[in-house]
N, C-alpha and C positions, 0 to 999 in steps of 0.2 A: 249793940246788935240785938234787935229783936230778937223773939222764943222762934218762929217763923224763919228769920235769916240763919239762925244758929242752927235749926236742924237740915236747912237746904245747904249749909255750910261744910256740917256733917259727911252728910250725904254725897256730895261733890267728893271727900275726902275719901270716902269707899268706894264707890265708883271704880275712883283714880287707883286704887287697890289692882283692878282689870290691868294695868299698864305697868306691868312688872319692869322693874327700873334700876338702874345703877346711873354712879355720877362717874363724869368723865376724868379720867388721869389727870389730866392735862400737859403733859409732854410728850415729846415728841417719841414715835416708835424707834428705836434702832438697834434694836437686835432681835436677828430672827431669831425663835423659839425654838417652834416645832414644825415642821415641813411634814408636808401629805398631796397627795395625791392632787395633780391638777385640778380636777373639780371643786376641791376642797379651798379653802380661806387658808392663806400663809397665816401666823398666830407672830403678831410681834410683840414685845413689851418693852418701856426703858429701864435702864438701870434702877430707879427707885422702884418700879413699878414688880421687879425681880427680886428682888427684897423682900419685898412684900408677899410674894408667891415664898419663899424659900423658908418666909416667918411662919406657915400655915393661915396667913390671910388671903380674902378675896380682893379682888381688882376688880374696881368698877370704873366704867365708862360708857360715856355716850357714845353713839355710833352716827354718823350724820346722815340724814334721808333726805333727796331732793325727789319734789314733785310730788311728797305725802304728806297729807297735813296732822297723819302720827308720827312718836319720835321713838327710836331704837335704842335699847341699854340693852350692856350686855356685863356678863361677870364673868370672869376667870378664877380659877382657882387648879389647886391641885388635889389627887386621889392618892395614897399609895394602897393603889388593890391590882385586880385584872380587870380588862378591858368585859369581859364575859361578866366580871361582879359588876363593875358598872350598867352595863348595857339590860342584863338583870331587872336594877331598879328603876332605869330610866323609863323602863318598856313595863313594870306594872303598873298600869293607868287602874287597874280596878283599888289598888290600894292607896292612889293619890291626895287620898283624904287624909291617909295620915300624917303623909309631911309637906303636901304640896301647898303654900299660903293660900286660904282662904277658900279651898276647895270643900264641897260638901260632901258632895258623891262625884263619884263618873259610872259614867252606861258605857259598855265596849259592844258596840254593837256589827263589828265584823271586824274581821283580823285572819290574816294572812301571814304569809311566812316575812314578808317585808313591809305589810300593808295593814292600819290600826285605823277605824273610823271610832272615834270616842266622842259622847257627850259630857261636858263637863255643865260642872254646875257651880255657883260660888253663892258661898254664905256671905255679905259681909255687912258691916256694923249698921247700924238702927235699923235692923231686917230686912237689907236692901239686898236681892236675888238676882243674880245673871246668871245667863245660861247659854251655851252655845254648845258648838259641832266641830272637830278637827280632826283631820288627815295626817294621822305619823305616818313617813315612809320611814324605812330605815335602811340604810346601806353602810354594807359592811367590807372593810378594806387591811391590809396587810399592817398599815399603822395605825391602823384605830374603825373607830366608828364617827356616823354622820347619822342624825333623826333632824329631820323637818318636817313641820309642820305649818297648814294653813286653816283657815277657817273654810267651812263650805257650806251649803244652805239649808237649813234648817227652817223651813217654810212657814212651820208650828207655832214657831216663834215670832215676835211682832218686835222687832227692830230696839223699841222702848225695853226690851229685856234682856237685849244682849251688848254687841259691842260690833262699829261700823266693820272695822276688820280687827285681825291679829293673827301674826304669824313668827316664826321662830327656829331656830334650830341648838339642837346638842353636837358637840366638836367635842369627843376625845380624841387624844391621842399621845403617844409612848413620849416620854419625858423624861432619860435619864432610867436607870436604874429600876425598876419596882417601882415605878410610879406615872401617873399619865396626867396631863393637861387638859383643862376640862372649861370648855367657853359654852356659857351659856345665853343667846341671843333671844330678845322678845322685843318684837314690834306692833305695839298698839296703836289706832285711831278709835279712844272709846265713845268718838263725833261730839254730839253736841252738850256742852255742860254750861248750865247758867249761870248768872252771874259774870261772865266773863273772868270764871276762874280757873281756864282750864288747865292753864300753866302750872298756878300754884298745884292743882289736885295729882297733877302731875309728877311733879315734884317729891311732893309728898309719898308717892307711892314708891319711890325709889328703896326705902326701907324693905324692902317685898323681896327683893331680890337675893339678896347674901341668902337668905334665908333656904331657898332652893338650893344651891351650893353646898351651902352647912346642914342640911337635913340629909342631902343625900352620903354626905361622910359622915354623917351619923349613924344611919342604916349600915354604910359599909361595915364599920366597926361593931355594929352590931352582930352581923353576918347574915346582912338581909340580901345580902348581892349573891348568897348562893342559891336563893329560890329560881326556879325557868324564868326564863323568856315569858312565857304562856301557860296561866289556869289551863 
């Protein structure tokens, strides 16, 4: 591999960073979790895949998308805090820098009592910069909370800086005793990558994910989850 191939190589590999990823279980769901409210996702897991939750690991999987040509991973995992600590950390974008992978800064450039227009930015490796715009709603329910997010237009910005789309959402909810279930979904198309690697970069970026999970029960135990909602 050429000096040239290796750093567009690289570079594919950070990228592919944007496309926050988990691998899939691979069995079959059969048992419901956690129940919520109609609008909300049923939460199924299999037997191993419960285990796994019960050991304090996360659960990754792919999520199947027709008709996108990005792919969805999501993680699972458990909290034991309140839903109010959670929602907390999830909801300080201005502090995202310090556990969110690969974030450099975020601009909160309007916010509402349900409603977060934030610009993120991401640092990542051989000084490769993206930067885009997202829509947190956030709605809040008897068994948990729900934050979705989409990307939305950022005119500023020239296509080559950011990412085709990406969208996602946060799923808590009450799990048992002092403890709540916490899925976290991202759907990237980071478009066009050379090479014809965009699989692999893909791939790769899978390591990205756990890491959102375990940072934010890091902060809990911290007792970062009692700061507001809102600076």
């Amino acid at each position: 591999m050429t000096g040239l191939k290796a750093i567009l190589f690289l570079a594919i590999v950070a990228c592919a960073a944007l496309a926050v990823a988990v691998a899939a279980a691979g069995e079959r769901p059969v048992h419901l979790t956690q129940e919520a409210p109609d609008r909300w996702e049923a939460v199924s897991l299999s037997p191993a895949e419960q285990v796994e939750i019960q050991q304090g690991k996360v659960v990754l999987r792919e999520v199947p998308v027709r008709g996108k040509k990005g792919r969805t991973f999501e993680a699972v995992g458990i909290f034991t805090a309140t839903l109010d600590e959670v929602l907390g950390i999830v909801t300080d974008f201005r502090r995202y820098d310090e556990f969110m992978p690969r974030v450099e800064r975020t601009v909160v450039t309007d916010v509402s009592d349900t409603v977060f227009l934030v610009e993120q930015y991401l640092k990542l490796p051989l000084g490769v910069h993206r930067r885009y715009r997202l829509r947190y709603t956030v709605r809040r329910e008897v068994e948990g909370f729900r934050i979705e997010w989409v990307k939305v237009p950022w005119p500023e910005v020239p296509l080559g800086h950011s990412v085709v789309d990406t969208s996602g959402h946060w799923q808590v909810g009450h799990f048992g005793e002092g403890r709540l279930l916490a899925v976290y979904r991202v759907y990237t198309d980071p478009g066009k990558v050379p090479l014809g690697m965009k699989g692999l970069a893909l791939s790769l970026s899978k390591r990205e994910i756990p890491k959102v999970v375990e940072r934010v029960g890091q902060r809990l135990k911290a007792g970062a989850g009692s700061r507001p909602v809102k600076d």
